[in-house]
N, C-alpha and C positions, 0 to 999 in steps of 0.2 A: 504494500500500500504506500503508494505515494506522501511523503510531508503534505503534499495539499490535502490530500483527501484524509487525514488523520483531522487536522486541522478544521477541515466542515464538519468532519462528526462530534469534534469535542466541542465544535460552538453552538453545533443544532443541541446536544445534549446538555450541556449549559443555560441553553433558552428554554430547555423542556422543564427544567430542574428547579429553573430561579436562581441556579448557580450566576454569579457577579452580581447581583443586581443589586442594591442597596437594601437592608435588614430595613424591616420596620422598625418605627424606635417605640424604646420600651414603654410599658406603660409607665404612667410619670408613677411618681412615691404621695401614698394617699395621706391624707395632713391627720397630725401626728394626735394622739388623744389626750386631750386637754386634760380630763382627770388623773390622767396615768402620767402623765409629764408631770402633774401638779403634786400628785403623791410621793413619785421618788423624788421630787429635788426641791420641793419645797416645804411642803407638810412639817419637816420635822422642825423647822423656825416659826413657821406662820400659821401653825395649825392645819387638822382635816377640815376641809371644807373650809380653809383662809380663816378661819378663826382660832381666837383660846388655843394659841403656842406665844411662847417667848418674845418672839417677834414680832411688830405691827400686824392687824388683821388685814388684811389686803380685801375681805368678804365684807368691806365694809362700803355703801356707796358714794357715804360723803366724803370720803379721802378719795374716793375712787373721780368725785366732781372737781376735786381738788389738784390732783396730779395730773399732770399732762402727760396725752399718751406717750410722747415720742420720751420722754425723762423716764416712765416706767418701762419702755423697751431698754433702755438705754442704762439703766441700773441692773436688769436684769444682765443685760448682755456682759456689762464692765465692772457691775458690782459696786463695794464702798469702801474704797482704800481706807486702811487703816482698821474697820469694823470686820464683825462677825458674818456680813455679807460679802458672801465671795463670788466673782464673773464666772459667769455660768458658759459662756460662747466659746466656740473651738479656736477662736483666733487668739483668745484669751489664755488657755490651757482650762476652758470648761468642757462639760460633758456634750452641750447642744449646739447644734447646726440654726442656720439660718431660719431653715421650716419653725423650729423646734420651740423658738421664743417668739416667732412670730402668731405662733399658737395658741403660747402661755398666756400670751399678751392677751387678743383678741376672745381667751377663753375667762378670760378675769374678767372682761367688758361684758363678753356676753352675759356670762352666769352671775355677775354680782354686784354688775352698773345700774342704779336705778335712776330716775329721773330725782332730784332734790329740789328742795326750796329753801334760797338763801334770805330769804325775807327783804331781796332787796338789797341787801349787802353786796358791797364788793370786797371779795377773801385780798390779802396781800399776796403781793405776788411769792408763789410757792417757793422758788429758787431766791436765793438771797441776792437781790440786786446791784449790791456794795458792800461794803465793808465799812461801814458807817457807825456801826453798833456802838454805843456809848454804855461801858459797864456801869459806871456809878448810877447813870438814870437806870439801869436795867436791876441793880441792887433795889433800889428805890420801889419798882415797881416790883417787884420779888416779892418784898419782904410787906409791902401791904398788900397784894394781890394770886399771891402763891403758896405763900410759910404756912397758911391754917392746913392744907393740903400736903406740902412736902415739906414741912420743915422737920427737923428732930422728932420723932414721936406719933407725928401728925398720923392720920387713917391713913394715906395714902404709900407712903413713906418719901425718904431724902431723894430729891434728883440733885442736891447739891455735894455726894460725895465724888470726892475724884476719881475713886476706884469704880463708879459709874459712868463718872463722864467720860473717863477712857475708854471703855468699852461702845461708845456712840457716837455716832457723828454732826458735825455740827447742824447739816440737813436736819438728822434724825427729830435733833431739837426741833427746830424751826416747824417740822411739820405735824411734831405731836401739838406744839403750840397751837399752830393754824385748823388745824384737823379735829384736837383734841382726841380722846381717846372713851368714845361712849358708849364700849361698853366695857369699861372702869367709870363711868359715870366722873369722867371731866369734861366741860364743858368745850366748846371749840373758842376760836378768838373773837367772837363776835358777843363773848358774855364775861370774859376773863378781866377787865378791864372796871373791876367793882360794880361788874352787871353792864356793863359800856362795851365796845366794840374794840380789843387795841389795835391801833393803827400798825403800816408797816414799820414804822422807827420801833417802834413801844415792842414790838416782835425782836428788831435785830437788836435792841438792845440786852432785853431777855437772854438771847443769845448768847450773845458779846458776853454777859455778867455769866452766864454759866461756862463757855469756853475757861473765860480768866481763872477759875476754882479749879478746872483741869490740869491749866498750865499749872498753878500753884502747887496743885496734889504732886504732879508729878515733878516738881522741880524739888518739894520736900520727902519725897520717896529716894529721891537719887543722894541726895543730902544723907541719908538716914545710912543708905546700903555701905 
């Protein structure tokens, strides 16, 4: 047999076959299950079902009115330097892909975004705008607006140890301020302010005064060692 005529048979058989032709593409990857993403990698900070763990409740909707999406993708992906919240994304050296928080995300929204009523109020902006915070005015407002709740003893207990404020981040503050934390029954910013509304200074100041007892904590921890 001829080179030609081998060459007709393996190309008729080739077209018989679907042999060269381009593979269909695969079917894509089906998006991932929001509860079962939600159990392994977060659950054990934020609670089952985003509630009642350690960590803020994420099942909450007035924090959820309050955080902007693209910050909550975006903490999830890179985490809270410094805190017990660690980046979850592979680019980071996390466990999850791109699907993977885009999932998380959108499944926080779905399952446990409700509509709210601010009464009218505008929240301060969530993210801290500047670095403005003024401790001594943020003592000030502390200690008549806070200490029945956290001071030494109080029901709630200290958010002014150091050995606490290391463990959180300056955010973390800012947004339990803004958000409050209801169900521990504190109030959001819009009541904290001797039943008043505090503004954005009166927030970063708060702030500011609890950073500086961190700095403090730890400048006399390293003193002591």
């Amino acid at each position: 047999m001829s080179a030609f005529t081998g060459l007709a048979i393996c190309l008729f058989l080739m077209g018989v076959a679907g042999c060269g032709k381009p593979k269909p593409a695969q079917a894509s990857k089906s998006e991932p299950d929001f509860h079962t993403l939600f159990n392994e990698n977060c659950s054990g900070c934020h609670g089952n079902d985003g509630k009642d763990g350690p960590g803020r409740p994420l099942n909450d909707p007035f924090y959820l009115a309050l955080i902007p999406k693209d910050t909550l993708e975006d903490t999830i992906e890179h985490g809270r330097p410094g805190t017990a919240m660690p980046a979850f994304a592979e680019s980071d050296g996390g466990p999850l892909d791109p699907n993977d928080i885009k999932a998380l995300v959108s499944g926080i929204e779905r399952e446990w975004a409700k509509p709210v009523s601010l009464g009218g109020a505008t929240p301060p902006p969530y993210s801290a705008t500047n670095d403005a915070g003024d401790p001594v005015a943020g003592k000030r407002l502390f200690t008549r607006d806070c200490f029945a709740c956290h001071g030494t003893g109080a029901p709630i207990g200290p958010v002014t140890d150091a050995s606490y404020l290391m463990l959180v981040s300056d955010q973390w503050l800012r947004s339990s301020i803004i958000a409050g934390r209801h169900d521990r029954g504190m109030p959001d910013w819009r009541h904290l302010n001797m039943g008043r509304a505090l503004s954005n200074q009166d927030v970063s100041d708060l702030v500011s005064y609890l950073v500086s007892l961190r700095s403090t904590g730890a400048a006399n921890k390293r003193e002591t060692q």
